[in-house]
C-alpha positions, 0 to 999 in steps of 0.5 A: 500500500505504501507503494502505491501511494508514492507511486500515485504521489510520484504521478500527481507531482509530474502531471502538476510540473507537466501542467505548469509547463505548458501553461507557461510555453501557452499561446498567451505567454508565448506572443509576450516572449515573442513581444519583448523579443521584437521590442528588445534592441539587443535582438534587433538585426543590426545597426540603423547605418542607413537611416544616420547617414541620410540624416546627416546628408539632409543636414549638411545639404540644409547647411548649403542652402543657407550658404547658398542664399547667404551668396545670392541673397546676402542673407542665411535666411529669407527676410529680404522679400518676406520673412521665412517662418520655418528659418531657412532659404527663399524658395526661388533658391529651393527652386534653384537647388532642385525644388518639386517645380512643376514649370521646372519638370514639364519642360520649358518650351518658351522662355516667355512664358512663365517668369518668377521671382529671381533666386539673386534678388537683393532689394525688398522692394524691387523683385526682378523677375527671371525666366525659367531658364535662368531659374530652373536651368537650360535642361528640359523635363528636369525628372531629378526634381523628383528626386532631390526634393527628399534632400532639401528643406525649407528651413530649420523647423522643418528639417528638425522635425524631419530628421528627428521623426526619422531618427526616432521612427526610421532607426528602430525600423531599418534594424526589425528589417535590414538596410536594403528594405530600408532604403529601397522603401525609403526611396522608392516612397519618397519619388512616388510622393513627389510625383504624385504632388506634381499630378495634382498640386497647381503648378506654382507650388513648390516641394521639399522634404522628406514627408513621402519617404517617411510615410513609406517608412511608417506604412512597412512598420504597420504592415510589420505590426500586422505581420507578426500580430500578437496580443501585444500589437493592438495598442501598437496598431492604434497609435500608427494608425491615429499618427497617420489620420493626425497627419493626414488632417495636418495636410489639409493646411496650406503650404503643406503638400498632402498628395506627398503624404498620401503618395508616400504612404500608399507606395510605402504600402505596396513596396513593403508588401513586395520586400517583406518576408512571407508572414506565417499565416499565408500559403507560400503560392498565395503569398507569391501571386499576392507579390506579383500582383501587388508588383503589376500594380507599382509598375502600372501606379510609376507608369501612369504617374510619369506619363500623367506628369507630362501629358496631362490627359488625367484630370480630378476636380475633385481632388485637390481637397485631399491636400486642402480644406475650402476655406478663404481660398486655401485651395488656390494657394500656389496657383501660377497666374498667367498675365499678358504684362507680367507673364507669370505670378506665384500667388 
């Protein structure tokens, strides 16, 4: 008798160790471990080199902007012709320097035509007005203006929040993902916004900034939220998601370019889709044709941009109040108005 009972203790004890083992390693406790494991920095894949070297570049070439109005206009800063609020250089110098311009990008046919203020003006109150081919250069179809804007800034306030939002944002993405995802996102974001922005933005308004690139940064840390979703992502997902909608009404201000937000942020979407791992709940042949298809569309989105850009065959009424909000004539702002005396304004 007195064997039986320690063999029956023995079994109870073991069924006990089993049964809190495996409520240990259940399904609750295995997303905490998977949790703390993503949010770890020491498990992250490797240093954020990618995101401090473009940093850097954004700041050294905001350094130049200012030497460069400095020598055109004898001033760091534009206060000759207005005061700029962000604390930086005019935006005939950013046109200058490779500024979104649409005039600039669309080919300059007749000299004649338009004309805006000079980036050398040194007199507030006499604005000599120059011609696209002195401002934006003798080359026609400037298509690198799509791609130097993400470099360029308008002022202090505007690439301190920029780089910082990058550094706080961008680091901890590029180490979940790698540099290469990081910087093909980046990129490929960062152009499809501002081509986006010259679709539908007047003609007269001028794009700097890397807002598109890091709302591509921000659309592959949501989908990353969802691909590895756990009972710790919720609150995770909320936040992107109220930082986005927050964004996105900010946009509706004037001066600020919400078609590069949207642009960003929807190309940021489709990239990550593309350079991301399979997640665990797809099939691998699904996951696949979802890449192809999700690649078709990229290709078809970059291919009806561009020639849209140029041809100008797709029009939207409607449109421009996704970058602004009807009142006291905010949607008209950079609207470029041709006159027969003076051929072109910037209002």
């Amino acid at each position: 008798m007195l064997l039986i009972r320690k063999a029956n203790r023995q079994v109870m004890e073991t069924l006990i160790t089993l049964e809190i083992c495996s409520t240990e390693n259940g399904p609750l406790n295995e997303s905490k471990k998977n949790y703390k494991i993503e949010n770890d920095p020491t498990k992250l894949r490797q240093k954020p080199i990618f995101i401090w070297v473009i940093s850097i570049v954004q700041i050294l070439v905001f350094m130049f902007e200012l030497a460069r109005n400095w020598v055109l206009t004898g001033n760091p800063v534009e206060i000759t012709s207005s005061f700029n609020p962000n604390i930086g250089p005019s935006l005939p110098v950013l046109i200058y320097m490779g500024a979104r311009f649409s005039p600039c990008i669309h080919g300059i046919t007749d000299q004649k035509f338009y004309a805006v203020l000079c980036s050398n003006y040194t007199n507030s109150m006499e604005h000599i007005l120059c011609n696209l081919n002195e401002l934006c250069g003798l080359t026609a179809h400037q298509w690198f203006r799509f791609i130097i804007p993400i470099f360029l800034h308008t002022g202090l306030v505007h690439v301190s929040l920029n780089v910082l939002t990058q550094l706080i944002i961008g680091t901890r993405i590029e180490m979940k993902n790698g540099t290469c995802r990081a910087v093909v996102v980046y990129f490929i974001s960062g152009i499809f916004g501002l081509i986006l922005d010259t679709n539908f933005v007047h003609n007269g308004f001028v794009t700097v900034g890397c807002s598109g690139s890091l709302f591509g940064l921000v659309a592959l840390h949501l989908l990353n939220i969802l691909y590895d979703w756990h009972h710790g992502s919720c609150p995770a997902l909320l936040t992107v998601m109220l930082d986005v909608i927050v964004t996105f009404a900010i946009g509706l201000l004037p001066s600020i370019s919400n078609f590069n937000h949207i642009g960003g942020f929807v190309m940021g979407l489709c990239t990550s889709m593309m350079v991301l791992a399979q997640p665990k709940r797809f099939r691998s042949n699904n996951w696949w044709i979802l890449r192809y298809v999700v690649s078709l569309i990229v290709i078809g989105m970059f291919i009806f941009s561009v020639e849209n850009v140029y041809s100008r065959k797709f029009r939207c009424s409607w449109c421009k109040y996704l970058d602004c909000l009807p009142i006291q004539n905010w949607c008209e702002i950079g609207y470029l108005i041709i006159n027969e005396t003076v051929d072109a304004t910037l209002v």
